[in-house]
C-alpha positions in Angstrom: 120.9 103.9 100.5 121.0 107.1 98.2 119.0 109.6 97.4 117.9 111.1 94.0 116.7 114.4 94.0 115.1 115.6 90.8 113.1 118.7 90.2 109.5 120.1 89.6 106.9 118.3 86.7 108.9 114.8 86.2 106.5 113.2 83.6 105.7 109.5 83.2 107.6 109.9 79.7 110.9 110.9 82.0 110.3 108.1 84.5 109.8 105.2 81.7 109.8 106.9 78.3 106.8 105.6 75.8 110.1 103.5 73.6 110.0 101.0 75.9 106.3 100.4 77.2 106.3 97.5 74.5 107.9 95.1 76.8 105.4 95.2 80.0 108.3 92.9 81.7 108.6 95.2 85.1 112.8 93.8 84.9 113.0 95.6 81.4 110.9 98.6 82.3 113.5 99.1 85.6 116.4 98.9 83.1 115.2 101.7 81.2 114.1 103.7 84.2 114.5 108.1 84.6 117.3 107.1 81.6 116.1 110.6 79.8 116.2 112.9 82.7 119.2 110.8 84.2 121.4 108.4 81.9 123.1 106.6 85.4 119.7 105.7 87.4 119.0 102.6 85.9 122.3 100.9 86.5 123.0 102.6 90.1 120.3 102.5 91.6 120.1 99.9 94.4 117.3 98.5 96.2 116.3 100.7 99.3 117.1 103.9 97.1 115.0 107.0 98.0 114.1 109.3 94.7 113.1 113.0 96.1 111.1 115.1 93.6 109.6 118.8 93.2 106.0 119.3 92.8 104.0 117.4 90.3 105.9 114.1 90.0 104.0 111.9 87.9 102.4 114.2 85.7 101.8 113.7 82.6 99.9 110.3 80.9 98.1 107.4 83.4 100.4 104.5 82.7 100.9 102.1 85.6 104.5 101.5 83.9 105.9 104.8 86.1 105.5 103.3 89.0 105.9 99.9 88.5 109.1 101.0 86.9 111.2 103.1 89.7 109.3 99.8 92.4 110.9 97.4 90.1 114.6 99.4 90.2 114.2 98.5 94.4 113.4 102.3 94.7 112.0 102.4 98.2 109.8 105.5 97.9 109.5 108.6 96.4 109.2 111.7 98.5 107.5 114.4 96.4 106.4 118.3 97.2 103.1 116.8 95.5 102.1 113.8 93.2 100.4 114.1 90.1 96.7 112.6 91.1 96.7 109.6 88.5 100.5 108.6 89.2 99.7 108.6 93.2 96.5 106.2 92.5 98.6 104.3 90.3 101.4 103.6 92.9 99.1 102.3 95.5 97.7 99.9 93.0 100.8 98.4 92.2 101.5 98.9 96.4 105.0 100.7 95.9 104.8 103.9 98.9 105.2 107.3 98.0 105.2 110.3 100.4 103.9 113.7 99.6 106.0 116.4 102.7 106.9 119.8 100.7 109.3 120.5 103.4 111.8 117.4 103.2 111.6 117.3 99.6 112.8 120.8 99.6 115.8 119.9 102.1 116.8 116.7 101.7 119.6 116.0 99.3 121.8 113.8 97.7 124.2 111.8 100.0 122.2 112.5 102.9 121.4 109.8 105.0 117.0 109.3 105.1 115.1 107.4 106.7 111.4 106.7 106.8 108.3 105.2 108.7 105.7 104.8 106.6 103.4 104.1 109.8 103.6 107.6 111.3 104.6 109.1 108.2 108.0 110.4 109.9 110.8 111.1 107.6 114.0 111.7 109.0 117.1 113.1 107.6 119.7 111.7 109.9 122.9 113.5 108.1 121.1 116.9 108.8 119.5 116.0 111.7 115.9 117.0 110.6 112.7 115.4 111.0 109.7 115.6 108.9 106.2 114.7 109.0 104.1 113.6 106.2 100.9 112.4 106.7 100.5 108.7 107.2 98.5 106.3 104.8 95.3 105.5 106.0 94.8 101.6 107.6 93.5 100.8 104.5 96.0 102.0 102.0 98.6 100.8 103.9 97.0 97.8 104.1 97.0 97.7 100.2 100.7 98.8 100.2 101.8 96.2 102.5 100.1 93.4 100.4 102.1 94.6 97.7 99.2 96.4 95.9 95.3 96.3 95.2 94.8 93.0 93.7 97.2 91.1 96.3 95.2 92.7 98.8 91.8 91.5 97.5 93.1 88.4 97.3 94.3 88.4 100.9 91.0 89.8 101.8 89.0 87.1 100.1 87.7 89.1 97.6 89.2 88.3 95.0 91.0 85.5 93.3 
């Protein structure tokens, strides 16, 4: 597991830029993932990867492809000071967990070893031996998350087809 730790305002354009929204192919949009703000991602980032952000991650336009994008890499979660309001909507559509706690995305960094239950909303920095709380998904929401986003869960529900 690794961590990458970015910075303040990471825009939808950074996480999957617009050149490459004409293949909707969540496989393709993964290879091109955070490639302008980080050139490596895409082809070392390995499933259970955490990606720690500033404030405002996911600013910027309403595409789904964002998210979809950095789930489809096998990033785990994203732990942000704060989400932009359309990209946190978006990611629990599409049922991939992100966590909003100012104070680990401040002090976790790369190489440290995190850990995190989505449950309680405890995040745990094992290599500094800090613990933080975010706050926990409601039932619901996780429920959606855990059914691997909106429609799935409708469909689980009955609801839906």
């Amino acid at each position: 597991m690794k961590i990458y730790k970015y910075g303040d305002n990471v825009d939808t354009d950074v996480i999957i830029p617009a050149r490459h929204l004409n293949n909707p192919d969540p496989k393709a949009l993964a290879s091109h993932c955070m490639e302008d703000i980080d050139e490596k991602f895409a082809s070392t980032v390995e499933p259970g990867d955490i990606v720690v952000a500033g404030a405002n991650f996911g600013c910027g336009s309403s595409r789904e492809h964002a998210p979809l994008a950095l789930k489809s890499c096998g990033v785990k979660c994203v732990i942000a000071k704060s989400f932009a309001r359309i990209f946190y909507r978006n990611s629990i559509n599409i049922g991939f967990p992100i966590l909003e706690c100012p104070e680990a995305a401040e002090s976790i960094q790369p190489g440290d070893a995190v850990t995190v239950d989505f449950k309680t909303g405890v995040i745990s920095d094992e290599t500094q031996g800090k613990t933080f709380q975010a706050a926990p998904f409601p039932a619901f929401v996780d429920g959606i998350i855990e059914a691997g986003g909106l429609l799935n869960s409708l469909k689980v529900r009955g609801v839906a087809k």
